[in-house]
C-alpha positions as a Markdown table, in Angstrom:
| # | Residue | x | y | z |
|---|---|---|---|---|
| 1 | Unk | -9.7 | -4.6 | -12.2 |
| 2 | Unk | -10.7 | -3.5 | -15.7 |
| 3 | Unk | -7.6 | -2.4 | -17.1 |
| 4 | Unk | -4.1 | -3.2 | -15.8 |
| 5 | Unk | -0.6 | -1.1 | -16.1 |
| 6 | Unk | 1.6 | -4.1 | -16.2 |
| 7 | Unk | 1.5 | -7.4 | -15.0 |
| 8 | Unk | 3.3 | -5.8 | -11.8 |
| 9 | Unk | 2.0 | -7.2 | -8.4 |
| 10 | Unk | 2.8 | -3.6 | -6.7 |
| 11 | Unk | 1.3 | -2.0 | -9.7 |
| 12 | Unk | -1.8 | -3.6 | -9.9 |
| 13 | Unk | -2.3 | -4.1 | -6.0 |
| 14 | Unk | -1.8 | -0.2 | -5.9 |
| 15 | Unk | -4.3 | 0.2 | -8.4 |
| 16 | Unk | -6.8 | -1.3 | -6.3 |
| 17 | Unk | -6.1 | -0.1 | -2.8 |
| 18 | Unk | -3.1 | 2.7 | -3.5 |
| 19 | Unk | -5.1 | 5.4 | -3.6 |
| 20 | Unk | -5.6 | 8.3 | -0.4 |
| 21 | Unk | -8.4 | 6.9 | 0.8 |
| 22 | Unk | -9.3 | 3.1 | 0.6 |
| 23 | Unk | -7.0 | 2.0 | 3.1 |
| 24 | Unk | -8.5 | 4.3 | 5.4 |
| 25 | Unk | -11.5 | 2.8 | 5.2 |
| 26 | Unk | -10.2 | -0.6 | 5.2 |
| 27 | Unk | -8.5 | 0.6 | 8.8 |
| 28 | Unk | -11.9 | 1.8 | 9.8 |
| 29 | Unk | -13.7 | -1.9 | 8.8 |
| 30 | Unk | -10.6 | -3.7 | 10.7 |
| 31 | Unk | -11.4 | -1.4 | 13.9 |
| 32 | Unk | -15.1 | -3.0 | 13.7 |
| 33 | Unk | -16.7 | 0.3 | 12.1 |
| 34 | Unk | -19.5 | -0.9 | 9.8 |
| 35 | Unk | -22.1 | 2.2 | 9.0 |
| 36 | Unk | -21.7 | 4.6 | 6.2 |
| 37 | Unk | -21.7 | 7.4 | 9.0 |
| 38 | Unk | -18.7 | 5.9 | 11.0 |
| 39 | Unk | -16.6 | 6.2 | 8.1 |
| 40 | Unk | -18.0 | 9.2 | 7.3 |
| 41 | Unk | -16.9 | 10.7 | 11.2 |
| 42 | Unk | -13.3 | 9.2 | 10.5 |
| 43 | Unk | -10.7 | 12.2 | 11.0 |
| 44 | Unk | -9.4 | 12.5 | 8.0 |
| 45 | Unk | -13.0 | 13.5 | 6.7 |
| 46 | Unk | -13.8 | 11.6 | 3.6 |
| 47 | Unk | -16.2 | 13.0 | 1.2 |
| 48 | Unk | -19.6 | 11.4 | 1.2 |
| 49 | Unk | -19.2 | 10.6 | -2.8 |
| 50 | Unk | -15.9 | 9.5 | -2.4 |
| 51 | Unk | -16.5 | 7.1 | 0.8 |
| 52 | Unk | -19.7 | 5.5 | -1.6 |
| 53 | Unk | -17.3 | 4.9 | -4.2 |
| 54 | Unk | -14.6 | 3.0 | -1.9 |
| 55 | Unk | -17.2 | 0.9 | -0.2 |
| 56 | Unk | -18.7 | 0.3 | -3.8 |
| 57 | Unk | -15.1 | -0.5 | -5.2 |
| 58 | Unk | -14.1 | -2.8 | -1.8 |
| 59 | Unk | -17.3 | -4.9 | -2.6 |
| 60 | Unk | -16.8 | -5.3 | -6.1 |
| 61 | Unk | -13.5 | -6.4 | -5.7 |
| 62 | Unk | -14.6 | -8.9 | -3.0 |
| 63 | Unk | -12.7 | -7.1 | -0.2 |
| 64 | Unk | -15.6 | -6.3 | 1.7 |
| 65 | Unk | -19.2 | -7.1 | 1.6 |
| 66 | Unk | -22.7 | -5.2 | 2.6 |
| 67 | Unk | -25.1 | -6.7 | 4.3 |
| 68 | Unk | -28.4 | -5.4 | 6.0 |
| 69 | Unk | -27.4 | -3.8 | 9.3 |
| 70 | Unk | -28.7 | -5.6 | 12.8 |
| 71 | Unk | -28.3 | -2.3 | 14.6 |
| 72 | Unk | -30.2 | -0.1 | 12.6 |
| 73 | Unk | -33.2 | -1.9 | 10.3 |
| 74 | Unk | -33.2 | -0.6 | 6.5 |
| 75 | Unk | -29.6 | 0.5 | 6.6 |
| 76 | Unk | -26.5 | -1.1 | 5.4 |
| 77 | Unk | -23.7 | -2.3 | 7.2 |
| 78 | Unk | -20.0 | -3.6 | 5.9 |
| 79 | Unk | -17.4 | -5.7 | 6.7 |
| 80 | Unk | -14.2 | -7.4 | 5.3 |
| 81 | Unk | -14.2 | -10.5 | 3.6 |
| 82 | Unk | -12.3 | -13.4 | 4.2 |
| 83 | Unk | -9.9 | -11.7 | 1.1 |
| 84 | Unk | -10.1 | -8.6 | 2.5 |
| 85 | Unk | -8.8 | -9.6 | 6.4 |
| 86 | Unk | -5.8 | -10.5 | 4.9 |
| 87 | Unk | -5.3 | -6.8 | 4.2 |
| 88 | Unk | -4.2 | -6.4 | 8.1 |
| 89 | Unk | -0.9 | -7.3 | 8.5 |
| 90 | Unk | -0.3 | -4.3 | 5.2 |
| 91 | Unk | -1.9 | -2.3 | 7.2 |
| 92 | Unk | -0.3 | -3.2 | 10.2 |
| 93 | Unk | 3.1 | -2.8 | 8.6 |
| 94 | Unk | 1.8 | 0.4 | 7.6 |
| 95 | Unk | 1.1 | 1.8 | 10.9 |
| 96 | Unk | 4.5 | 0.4 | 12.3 |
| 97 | Unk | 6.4 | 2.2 | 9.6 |
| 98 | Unk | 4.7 | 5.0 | 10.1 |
| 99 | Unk | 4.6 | 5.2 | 14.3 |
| 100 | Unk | 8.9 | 4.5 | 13.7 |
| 101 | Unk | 9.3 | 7.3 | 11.1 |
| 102 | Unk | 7.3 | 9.8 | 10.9 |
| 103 | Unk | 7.1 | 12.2 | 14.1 |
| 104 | Unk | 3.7 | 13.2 | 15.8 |
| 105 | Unk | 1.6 | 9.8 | 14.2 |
| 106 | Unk | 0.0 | 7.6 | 17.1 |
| 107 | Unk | -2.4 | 4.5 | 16.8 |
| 108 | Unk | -5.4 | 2.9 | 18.2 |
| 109 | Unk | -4.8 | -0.1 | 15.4 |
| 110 | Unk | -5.4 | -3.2 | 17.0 |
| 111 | Unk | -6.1 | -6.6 | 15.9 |
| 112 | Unk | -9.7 | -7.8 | 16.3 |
């Protein structure tokens, strides 16, 4: 991170992952999407510039990491990193927080 609030765990964690959209995409890599467009198609419609800069910010960080994709030659693909698959279980917790108190949410998280 380049510049820190405090030497807060929660604070600095939330500066890396806290804000509306890079857990999404972090969901989206756990639920074995890889390609820019995937993410793209999620339902909570990320902007393209925004989505580059998640992905961008995921790999710097070491959470995820691009590689050439085997499905579609001269594209790029992503996945989580070792660091980043230990992002589940928050997410997980997430989702069961969310499917016990707030009305109306479902989920198709599963662990791969």
């Amino acid at each position: 991170m380049d510049h820190q609030r405090s030497c807060c765990p929660v604070a600095c964690t939330l500066d890396l992952i806290g804000d509306k959209w890079t857990l999404l995409v972090v969901r989206d890599l756990l639920l074995g999407r890889s390609h820019f467009r995937e993410f793209a198609a999620s339902p909570e419609r990320i902007a393209t510039n925004i989505l580059s800069d998640r992905l961008s910010k995921l790999v710097e960080h070491k959470l995820a990491e691009k590689f050439p994709s085997p499905e579609q030659p001269g594209r790029d693909a992503y996945r989580l990193t070792k660091k980043g698959k230990t992002l589940e279980p928050v997410v997980q917790s997430i989702v069961k927080w969310g499917l016990e108190n707030l009305p109306g949410t479902a989920a198709k998280m599963k662990s791969r």
